[in-house]
N, C-alpha and C positions, 0 to 999 in steps of 0.2 A: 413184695411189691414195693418197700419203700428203698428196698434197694437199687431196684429197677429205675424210679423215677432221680436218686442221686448220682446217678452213671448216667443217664441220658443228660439230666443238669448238666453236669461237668464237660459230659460230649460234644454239649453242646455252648458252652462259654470257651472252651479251650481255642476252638479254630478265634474265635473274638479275640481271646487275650492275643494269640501269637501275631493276627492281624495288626491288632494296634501296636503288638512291640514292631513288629513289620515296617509301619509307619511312622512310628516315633523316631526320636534321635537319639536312643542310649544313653541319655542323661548327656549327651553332648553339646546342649544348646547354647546358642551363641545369644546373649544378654542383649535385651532390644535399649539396654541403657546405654545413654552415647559415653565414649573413651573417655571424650574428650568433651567439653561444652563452658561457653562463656560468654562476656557481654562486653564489646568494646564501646567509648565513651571520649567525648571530645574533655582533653586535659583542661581545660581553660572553665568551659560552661558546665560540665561533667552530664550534657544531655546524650541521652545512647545516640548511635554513628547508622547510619544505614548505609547500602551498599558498600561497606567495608572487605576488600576481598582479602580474606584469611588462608596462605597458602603455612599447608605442612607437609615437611618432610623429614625423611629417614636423614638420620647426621651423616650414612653413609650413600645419601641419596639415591637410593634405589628405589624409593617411591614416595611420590608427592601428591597429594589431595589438596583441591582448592575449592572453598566454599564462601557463601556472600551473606554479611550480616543483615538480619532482617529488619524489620521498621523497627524494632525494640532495641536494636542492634545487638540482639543475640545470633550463638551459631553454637552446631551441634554437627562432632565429628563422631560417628558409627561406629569403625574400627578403624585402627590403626595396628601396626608390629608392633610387637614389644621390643623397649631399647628406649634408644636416646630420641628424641626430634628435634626440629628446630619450626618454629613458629615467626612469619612475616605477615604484618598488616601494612596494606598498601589500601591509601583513597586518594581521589586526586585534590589536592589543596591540601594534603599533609603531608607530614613528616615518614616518612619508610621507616616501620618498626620493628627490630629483631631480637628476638626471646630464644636463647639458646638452653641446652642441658636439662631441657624436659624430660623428663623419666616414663616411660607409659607402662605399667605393670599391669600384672592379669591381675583380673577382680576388682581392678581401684577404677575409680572415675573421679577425674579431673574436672574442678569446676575452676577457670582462670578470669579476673575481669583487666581490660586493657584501655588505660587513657591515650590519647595519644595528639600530639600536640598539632598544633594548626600551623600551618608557613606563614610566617607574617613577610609583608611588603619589605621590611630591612634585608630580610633570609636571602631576598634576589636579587638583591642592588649588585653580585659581582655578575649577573648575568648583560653580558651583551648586548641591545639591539641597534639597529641601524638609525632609527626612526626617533629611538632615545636621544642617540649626536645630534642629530640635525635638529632634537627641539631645544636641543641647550646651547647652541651656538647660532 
């Protein structure tokens, strides 16, 4: 009898087990931790930046992701290729800033923090306008 009821057990967990291997992903699972993640910062005040757009790409640009820093002025990239990247923060009233020879490897996560500096008034005195001449003459 007790044999009976260890073979019906088994009969009956087995379709269960091969479902869930069914289901699962073979130990293949992709890490909900981001690649890549950091927090850009105004160089001057050092308060976090919001709306910062963080583009990256592959060095041999075959693929580009852009995301936007949040009120904390954090940002969190998911996945990326493994290799080289290159990292550009763009906001408007700053300086355009580029971080080359980033490495992205399997298993590691990248935590990066980024200042980056303000345009001062001096920065666009070579720029041109019309409206400029006409009030200095």
């Amino acid at each position: 009898m007790r044999g009976k009821k260890t073979y019906l057990l088994l009969a009956a967990l087995l379709p269960l087990s091969l479902l869930a291997k069914a289901n699962g992903d073979n130990g293949n699972r992709k890490s909900t931790e981001p690649v890549l993640q950091g927090c850009v910062a105004d160089a001057s005040t050092k308060k976090p930046l919001q709306g910062v757009t963080v583009s990256i790409s592959t060095s041999k640009g075959q693929e580009k992701k852009e995301f936007t820093t949040d009120a904390a002025g954090n940002f969190k990239v998911p996945q990326m290729p493994l290799g080289e990247v290159i990292i550009v923060l763009e906001k408007k009233g700053y300086k355009t800033t580029r971080r080359e020879g980033i490495i992205i490897k399997e298993g590691v996560s990248l935590k990066m923090n980024f200042d980056i500096s303000n345009i001062r008034l001096e920065d666009e005195s070579d720029v041109f306008h019309p409206f400029m001449r006409m009030m200095e003459g």
